[in-house]
N, C-alpha and C positions, 0 to 999 in steps of 0.2 A: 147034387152036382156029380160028374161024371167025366172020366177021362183022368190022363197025368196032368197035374196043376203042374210039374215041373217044366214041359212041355211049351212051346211058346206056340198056343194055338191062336186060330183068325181073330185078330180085335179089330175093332173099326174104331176109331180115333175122328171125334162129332165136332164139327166147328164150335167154336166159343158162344155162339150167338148174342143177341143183341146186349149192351150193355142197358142196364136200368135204369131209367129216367133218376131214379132219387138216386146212383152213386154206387149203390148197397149194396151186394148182392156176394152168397157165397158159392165156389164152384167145386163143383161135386166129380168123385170119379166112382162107376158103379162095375164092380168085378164080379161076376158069376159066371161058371160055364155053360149056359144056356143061355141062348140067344135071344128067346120069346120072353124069356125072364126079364133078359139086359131090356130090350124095349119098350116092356109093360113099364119098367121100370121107370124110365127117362120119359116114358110120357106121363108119370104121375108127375114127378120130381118136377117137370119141366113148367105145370101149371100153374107152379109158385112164381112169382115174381119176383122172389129174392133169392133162386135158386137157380145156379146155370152149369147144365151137365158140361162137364170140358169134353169125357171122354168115357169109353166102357171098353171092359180086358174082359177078355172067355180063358184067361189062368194068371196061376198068379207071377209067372215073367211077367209077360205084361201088363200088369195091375201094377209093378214097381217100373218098370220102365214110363210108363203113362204117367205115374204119382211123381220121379223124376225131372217128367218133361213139364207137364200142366203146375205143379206143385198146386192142389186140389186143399180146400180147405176140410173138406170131409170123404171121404171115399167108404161107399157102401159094398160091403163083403158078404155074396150067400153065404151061410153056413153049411154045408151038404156030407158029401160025400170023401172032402178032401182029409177030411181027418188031421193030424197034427201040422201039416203045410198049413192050415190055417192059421194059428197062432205064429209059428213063422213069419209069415205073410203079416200079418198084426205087426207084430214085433217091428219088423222088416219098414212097414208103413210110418210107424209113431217114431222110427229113428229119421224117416225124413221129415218130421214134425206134422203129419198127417193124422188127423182125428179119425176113428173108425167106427160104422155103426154095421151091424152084424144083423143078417137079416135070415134067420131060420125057420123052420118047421119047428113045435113040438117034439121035446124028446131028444134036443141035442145034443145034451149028457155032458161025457167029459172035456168033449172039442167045445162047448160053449164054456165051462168053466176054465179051459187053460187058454180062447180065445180071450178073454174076460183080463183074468191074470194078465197076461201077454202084453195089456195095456188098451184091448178094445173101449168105448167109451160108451155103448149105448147096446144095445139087445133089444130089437122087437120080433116080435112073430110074423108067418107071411102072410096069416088072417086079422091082418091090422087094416083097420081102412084107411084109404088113400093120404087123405087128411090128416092121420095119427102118423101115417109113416114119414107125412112131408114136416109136419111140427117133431116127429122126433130128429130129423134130420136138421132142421135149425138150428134145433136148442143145442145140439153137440158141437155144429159151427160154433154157438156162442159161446163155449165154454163149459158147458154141462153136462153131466152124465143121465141117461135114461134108462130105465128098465121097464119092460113091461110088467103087468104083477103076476101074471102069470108065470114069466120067465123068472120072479123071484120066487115062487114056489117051488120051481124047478130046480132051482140052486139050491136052494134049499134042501130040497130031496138027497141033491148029490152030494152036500156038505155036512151033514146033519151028522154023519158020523167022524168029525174033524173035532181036531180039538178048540175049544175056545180060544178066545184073544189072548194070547200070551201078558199081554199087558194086564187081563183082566178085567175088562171091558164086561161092565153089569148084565144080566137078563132082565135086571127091571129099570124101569123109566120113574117109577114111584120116587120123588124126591130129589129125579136127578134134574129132569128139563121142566120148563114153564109150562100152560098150558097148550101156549101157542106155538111152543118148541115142539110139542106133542103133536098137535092136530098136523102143524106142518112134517113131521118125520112120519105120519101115517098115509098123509098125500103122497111122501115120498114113494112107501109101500106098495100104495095102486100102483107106483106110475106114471104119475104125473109131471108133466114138467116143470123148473120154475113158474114160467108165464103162467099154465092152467093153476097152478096154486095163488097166483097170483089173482087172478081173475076170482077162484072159488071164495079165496078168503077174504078177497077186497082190497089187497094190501097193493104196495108196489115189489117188484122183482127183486129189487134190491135187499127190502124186508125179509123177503122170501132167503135169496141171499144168505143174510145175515143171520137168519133162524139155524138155518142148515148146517153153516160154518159150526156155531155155537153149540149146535147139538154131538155135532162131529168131536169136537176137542172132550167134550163135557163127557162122552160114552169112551173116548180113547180108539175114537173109528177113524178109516183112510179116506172115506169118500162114500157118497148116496149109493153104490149098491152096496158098502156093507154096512149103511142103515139100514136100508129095508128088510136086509136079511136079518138084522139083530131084531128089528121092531117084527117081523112075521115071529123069531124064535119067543119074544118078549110075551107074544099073544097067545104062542101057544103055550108054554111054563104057568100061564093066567087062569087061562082053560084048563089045565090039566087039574 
């Protein structure tokens, strides 16, 4: 991305469009300063049927102006160029009660870890296919956090010289979670969402759910991405 995000450049502001036969549906606000971006965009997002773009900002004035007006159940933020206005902008977002999924290149370094912090709820890459990007945009509507596993590598890279969980929070899983606490906090790892855990392991989401919470309390963690990161650190202490 490119230009001052301070700046209140051209947005276009996209009709509601149809409401969904079943009810359901969550509505989406997509900020990137690229144009061609914004529209590739809202035409993946838009093939969902539970997905209704309200509106798309080219900075981040209007990205809070639009999240204001529309009050958007998820708003999709490039990761680029903008450097620290991003977390801002984050920040900025979750205090209108706005879920944020972060949509970067490879190599976003410090600006994804303090977008991350800031309160963003989801990370994927902008080589995710359509399908991955529209189910990771769901599952943050519903409430859940996503990482891709790649982007937990990446954190990992940039974390890796941090100190540990003040609380103490183990590097190993040996004796701490069940099996299925296990298998599920590894699914976490790839990436996966609730639902696709659900689906893999057979269970229902709630299950899924439930595993996750229990893994959470049980390691002294805040939430799925600093599962996945303890479970990547876990694997590698194993390997070593």
């Amino acid at each position: 991305m490119t230009g001052d995000p301070s700046l209140g450049t051209a947005r276009e502001a996209l009709p509601d469009g149809p409401v969904r036969d079943d009810g359901a549906s969550f509505r989406v606000l997509i900020c990137d300063d690229h144009e061609v971006l914004r529209h590739g965009l809202r035409a993946v997002l838009l093939r969902a049927s539970d997905l209704r773009v309200v509106a798309d900002a080219g900075s981040a004035a209007d990205a809070l102006a639009l999240a204001a007006r529309f009050r958007p159940d998820v708003t999709v933020v490039g990761l680029g160029a903008w450097g620290p206005v991003v977390a801002e902008l984050v920040r900025a977002l979750c205090g209108l009660g706005v879920r944020v999924v972060l949509l970067g290149e490879p190599g976003s370094g410090s600006d994804l870890v303090d977008a991350l912090q800031a309160g963003a709820c989801g990370y994927v890459h902008t080589t995710v296919s359509p399908q991955r990007l529209v189910d990771g945009v769901r599952a943050v509507a519903r409430g859940e956090m996503v990482l891709d596993a790649a982007a937990t590598g990446e954190l990992l890279h940039r974390l890796d010289d941090a100190p540990r969980q003040a609380d103490g929070a183990r590097t190993s899983f040996s004796g701490v979670l069940t099996t299925r606490q296990m298998a599920v906090s590894r699914l976490v790892a790839e990436g996966l969402t609730n639902a696709e855990i659900a689906e893999r392991l057979d269970v229902s989401r709630a299950t899924v759910k439930g595993h996750i919470t229990v893994a959470l309390r049980r390691l002294g963690l805040r939430d799925r991405t600093q599962l996945a990161i303890h479970f990547h650190r876990a694997a590698g202490d194993l390997q070593a």
